[in-house]
TITOR-302350 format. One record per residue: residue number from 1; residue in three letters; z negated, x negated, y of N, C-alpha, C in turn. Coordinates in Angstrom, 3 decimals, always signed. Each point is the difference from the previous one (the first is absolute). Layout:
N
resi  resn  n_up  n_east  n_north  ca_up  ca_east  ca_north  c_up  c_east  c_north
NUM  ALA  Z  X  Y  Z  X  Y  Z  X  Y
...
END
This chain:
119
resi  resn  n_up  n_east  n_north  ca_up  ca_east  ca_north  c_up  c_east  c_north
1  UNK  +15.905  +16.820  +4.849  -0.690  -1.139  -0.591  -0.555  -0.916  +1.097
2  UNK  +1.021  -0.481  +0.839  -0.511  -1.055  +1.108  -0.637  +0.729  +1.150
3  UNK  -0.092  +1.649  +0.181  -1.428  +0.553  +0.088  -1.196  -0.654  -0.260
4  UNK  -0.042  +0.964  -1.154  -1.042  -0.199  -1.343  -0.805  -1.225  +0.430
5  UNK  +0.747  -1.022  -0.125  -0.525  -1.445  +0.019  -0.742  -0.535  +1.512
6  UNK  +0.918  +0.760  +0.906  -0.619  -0.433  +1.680  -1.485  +1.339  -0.249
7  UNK  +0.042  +0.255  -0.670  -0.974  +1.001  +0.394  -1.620  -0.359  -0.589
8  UNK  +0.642  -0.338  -1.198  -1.311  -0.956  -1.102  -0.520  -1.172  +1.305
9  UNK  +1.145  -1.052  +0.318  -0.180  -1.014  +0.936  -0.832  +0.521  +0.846
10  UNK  -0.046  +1.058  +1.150  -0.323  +0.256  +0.736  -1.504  +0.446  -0.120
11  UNK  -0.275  +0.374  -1.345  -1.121  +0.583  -0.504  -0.668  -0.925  -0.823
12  UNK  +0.615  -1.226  +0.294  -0.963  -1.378  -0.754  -1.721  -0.271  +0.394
13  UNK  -0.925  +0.253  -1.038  -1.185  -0.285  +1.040  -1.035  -0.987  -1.373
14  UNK  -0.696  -0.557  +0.467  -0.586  -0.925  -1.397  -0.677  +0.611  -0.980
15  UNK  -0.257  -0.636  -0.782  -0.008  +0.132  -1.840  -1.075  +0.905  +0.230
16  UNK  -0.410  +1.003  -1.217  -1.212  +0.584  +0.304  -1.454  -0.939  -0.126
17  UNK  -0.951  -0.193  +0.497  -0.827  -0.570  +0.476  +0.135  -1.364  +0.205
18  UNK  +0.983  -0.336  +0.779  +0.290  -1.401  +0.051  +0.946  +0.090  +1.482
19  UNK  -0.697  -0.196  +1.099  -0.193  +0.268  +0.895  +0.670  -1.698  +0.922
20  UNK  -0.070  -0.761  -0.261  -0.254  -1.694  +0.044  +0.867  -0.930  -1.140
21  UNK  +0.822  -1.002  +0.054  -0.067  -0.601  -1.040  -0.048  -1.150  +0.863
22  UNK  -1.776  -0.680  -0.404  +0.025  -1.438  +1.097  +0.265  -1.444  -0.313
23  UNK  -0.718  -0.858  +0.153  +0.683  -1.004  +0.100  -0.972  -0.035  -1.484
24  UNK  +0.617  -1.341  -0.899  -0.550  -0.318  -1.146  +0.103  +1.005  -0.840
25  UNK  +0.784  +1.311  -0.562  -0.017  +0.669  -0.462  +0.700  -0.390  -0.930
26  UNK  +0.408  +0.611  -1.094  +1.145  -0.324  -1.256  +0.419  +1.116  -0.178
27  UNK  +1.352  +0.141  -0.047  +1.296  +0.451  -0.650  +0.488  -0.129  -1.215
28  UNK  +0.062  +1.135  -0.777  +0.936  -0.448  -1.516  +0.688  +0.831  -0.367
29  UNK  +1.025  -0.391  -0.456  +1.020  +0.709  -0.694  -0.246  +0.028  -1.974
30  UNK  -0.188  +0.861  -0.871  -0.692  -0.201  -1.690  +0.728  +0.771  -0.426
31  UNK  +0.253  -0.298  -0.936  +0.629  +1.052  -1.013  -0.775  +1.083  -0.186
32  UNK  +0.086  +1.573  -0.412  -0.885  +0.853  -0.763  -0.840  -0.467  -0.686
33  UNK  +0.123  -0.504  -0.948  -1.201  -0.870  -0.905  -0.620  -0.881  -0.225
34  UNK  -0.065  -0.492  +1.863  -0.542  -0.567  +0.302  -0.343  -1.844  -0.355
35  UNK  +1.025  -0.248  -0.882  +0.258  -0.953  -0.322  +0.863  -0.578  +0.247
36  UNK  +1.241  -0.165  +1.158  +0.605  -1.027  +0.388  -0.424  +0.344  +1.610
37  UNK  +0.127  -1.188  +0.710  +0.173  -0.078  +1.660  +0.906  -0.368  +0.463
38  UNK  +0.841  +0.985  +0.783  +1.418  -0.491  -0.018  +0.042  -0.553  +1.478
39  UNK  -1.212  +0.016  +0.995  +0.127  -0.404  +1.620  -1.543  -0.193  +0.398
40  UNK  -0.062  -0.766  +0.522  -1.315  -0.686  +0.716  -0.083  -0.278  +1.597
41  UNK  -0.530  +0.651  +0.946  +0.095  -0.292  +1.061  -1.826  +0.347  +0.406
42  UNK  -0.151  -1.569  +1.097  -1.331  +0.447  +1.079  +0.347  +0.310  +0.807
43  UNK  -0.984  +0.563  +1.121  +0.374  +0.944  +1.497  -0.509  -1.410  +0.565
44  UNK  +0.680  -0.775  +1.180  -0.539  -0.521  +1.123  +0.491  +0.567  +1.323
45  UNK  -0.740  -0.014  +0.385  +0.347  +0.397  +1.610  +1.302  +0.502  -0.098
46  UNK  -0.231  +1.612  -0.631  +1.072  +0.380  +0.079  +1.398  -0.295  -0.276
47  UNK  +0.045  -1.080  -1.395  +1.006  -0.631  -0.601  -0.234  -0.190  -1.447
48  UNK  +0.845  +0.991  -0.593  -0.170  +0.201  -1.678  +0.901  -1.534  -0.595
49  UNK  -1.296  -1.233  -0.557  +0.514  -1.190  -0.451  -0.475  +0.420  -1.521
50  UNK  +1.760  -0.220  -0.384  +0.086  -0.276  -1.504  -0.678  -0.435  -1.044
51  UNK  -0.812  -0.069  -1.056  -0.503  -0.645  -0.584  +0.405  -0.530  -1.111
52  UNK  +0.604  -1.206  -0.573  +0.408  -0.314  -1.067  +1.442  +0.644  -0.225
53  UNK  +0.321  -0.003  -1.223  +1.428  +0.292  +0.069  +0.333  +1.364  -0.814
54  UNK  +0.437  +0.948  +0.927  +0.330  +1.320  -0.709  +1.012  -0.139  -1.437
55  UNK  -0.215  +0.846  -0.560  +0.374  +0.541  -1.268  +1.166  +0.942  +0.586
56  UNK  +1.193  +0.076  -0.507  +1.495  +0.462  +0.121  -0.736  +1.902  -0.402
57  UNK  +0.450  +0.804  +0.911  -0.018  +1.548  -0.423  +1.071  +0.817  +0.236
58  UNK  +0.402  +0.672  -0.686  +1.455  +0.706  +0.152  -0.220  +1.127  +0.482
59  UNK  +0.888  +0.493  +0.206  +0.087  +1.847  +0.871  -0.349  +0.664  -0.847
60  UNK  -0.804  +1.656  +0.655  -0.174  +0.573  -0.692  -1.556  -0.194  -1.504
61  UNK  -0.343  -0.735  +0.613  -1.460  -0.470  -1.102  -1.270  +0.217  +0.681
62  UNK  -0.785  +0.985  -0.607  -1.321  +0.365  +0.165  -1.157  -1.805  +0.121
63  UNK  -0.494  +0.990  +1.495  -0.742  -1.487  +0.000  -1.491  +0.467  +0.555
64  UNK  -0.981  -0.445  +0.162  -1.227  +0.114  +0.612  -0.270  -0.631  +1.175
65  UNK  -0.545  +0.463  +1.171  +0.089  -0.588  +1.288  -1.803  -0.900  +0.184
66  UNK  -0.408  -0.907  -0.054  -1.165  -0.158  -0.196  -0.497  -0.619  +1.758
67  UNK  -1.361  +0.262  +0.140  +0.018  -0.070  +1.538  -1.364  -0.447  +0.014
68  UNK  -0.383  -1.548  +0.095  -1.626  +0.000  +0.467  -0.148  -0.684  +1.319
69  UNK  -0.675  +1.294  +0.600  -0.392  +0.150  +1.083  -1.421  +0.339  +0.735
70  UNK  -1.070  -1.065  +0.231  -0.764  +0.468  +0.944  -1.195  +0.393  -1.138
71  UNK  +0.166  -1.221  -1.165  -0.684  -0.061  -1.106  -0.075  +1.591  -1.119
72  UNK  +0.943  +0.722  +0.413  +0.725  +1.006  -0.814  +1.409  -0.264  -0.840
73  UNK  -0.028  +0.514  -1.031  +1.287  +0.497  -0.695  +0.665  +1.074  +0.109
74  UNK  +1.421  +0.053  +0.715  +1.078  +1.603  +0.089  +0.853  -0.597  -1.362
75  UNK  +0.521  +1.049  -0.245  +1.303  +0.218  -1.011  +0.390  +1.035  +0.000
76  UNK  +1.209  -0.088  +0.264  +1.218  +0.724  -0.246  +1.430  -0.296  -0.342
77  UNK  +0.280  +1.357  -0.743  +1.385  -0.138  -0.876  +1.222  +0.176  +0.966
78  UNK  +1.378  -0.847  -0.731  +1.141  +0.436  +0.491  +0.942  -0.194  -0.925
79  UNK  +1.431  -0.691  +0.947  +0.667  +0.034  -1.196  +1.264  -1.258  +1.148
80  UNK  +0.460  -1.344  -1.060  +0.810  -0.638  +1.284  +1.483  +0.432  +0.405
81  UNK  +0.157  +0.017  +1.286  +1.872  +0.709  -0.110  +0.531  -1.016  +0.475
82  UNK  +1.493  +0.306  +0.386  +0.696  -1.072  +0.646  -0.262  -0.342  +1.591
83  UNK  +0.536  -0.889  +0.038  -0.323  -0.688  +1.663  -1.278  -0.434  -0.042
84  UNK  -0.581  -1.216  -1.058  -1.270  +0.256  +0.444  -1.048  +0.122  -0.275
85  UNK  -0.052  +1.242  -0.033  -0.915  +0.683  +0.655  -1.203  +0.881  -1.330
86  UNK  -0.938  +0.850  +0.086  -0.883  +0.724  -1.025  -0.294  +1.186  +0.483
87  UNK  -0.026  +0.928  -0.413  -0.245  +1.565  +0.469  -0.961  +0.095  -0.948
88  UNK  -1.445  +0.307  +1.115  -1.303  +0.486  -1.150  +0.390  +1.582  +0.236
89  UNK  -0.813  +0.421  -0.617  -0.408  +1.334  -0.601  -1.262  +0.390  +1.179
90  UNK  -0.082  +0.696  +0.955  -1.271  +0.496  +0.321  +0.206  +1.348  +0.568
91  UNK  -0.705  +0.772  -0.664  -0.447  +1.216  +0.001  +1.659  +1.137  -0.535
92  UNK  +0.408  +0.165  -0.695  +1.203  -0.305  -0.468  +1.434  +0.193  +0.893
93  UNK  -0.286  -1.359  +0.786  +1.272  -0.260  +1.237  +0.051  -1.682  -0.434
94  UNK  +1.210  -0.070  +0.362  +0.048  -2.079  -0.238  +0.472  -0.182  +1.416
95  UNK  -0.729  -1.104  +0.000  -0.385  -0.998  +0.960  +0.478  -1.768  -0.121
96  UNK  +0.862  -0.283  +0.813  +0.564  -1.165  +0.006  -1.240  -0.956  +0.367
97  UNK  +0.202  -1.115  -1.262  -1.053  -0.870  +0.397  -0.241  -1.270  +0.884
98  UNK  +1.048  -0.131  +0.372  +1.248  -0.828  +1.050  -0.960  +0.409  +1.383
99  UNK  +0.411  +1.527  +0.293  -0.305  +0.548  +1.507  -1.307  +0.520  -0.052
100  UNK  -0.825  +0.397  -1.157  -1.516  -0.345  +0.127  -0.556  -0.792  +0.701
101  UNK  +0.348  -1.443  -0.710  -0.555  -1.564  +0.357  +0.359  -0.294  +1.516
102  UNK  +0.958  +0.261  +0.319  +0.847  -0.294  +0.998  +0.112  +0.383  +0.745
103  UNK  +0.147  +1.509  +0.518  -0.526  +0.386  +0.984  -1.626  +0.894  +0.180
104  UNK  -0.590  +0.494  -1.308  -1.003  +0.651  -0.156  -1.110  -1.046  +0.449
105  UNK  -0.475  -1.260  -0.797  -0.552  -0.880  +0.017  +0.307  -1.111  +0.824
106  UNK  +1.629  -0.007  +0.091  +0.219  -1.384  +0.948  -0.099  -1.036  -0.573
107  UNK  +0.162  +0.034  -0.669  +0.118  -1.741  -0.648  +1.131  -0.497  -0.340
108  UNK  +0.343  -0.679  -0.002  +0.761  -1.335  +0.093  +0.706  -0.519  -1.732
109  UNK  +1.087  +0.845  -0.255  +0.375  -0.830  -1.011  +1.546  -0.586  -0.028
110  UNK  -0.144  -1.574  -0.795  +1.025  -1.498  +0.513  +1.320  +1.248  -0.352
111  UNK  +0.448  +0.678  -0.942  +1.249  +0.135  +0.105  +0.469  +1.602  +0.374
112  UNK  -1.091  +0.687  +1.244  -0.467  +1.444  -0.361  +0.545  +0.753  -1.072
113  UNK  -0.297  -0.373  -1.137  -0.677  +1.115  -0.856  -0.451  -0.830  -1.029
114  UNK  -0.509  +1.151  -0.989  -0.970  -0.781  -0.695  +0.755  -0.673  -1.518
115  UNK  +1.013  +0.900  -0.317  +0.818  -1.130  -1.114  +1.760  -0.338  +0.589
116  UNK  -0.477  -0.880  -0.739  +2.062  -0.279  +0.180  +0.955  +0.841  -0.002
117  UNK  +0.636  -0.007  +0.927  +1.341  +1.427  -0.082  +0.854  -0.377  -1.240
118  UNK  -0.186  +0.996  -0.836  +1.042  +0.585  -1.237  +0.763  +0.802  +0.230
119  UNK  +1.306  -0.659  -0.686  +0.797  +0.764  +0.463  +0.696  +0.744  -1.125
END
C-alpha cells in the first residue's frame, strides 16, 4: 500500500490541460449537482485565500473540483477522505488533491490541505 501511494506521489504531474494555476484564478469545491459550494478560494501569488465561509463536508462524499483558470473552466470529479484531504479521479487512478496543489502547482494553502482533518 505505502508503495502504491509513494509511487502515484512520485508520478504526480498537473491536471490534464492545465499546465499553470496562476495568480487570480478560482478554486471550488460543489456538490455533483452543482448546487451547493462547499469551498471558495483565489490564487495570489501563489497563496490559495479562502473565500467566505466554507460549508461543513464529511468523508467519503462525491464532490466536483471546479478550476477557473486563464479565462478557462477545468472540472473534475472525486470523492473527500480523511485527513483532509480529496482524491480526484483522473484517468482511472486517484490523485490526492492536497499534493496536486502543493507540490504539483505549489501553492500555498493556510492549513495544508484543503478541508479540515476528520477524523
Amino acid at each position: 500500500m505505502l508503495l502504491g501511494f509513494l509511487l502515484v506521489l512520485l508520478s504526480l504531474g498537473p491536471l490534464p490541460d492545465l499546465p499553470s494555476i496562476p495568480s487570480g484564478s478560482e478554486i471550488r469545491i460543489i456538490s455533483p449537482d452543482l448546487r451547493t459550494v462547499y469551498k471558495v478560494w483565489k490564487v495570489e501569488d501563489r497563496k490559495m485565500l479562502e473565500q467566505g465561509t466554507p460549508l461543513p463536508l464529511g468523508i467519503n462524499k462525491e464532490i466536483r473540483l471546479h478550476i477557473q483558470a486563464g479565462g478557462r473552466v477545468y472540472w473534475f470529479g472525486g470523492r473527500t477522505v480523511s485527513g483532509g484531504d480529496i482524491l480526484l479521479t483522473l484517468a482511472d487512478e486517484q490523485v490526492s488533491l492536497n499534493e496536486l496543489l502543493t507540490r504539483v502547482y505549489r501553492l500555498a494553502l493556510k492549513s495544508g490541505r484543503v478541508l479540515p482533518e476528520n477524523k
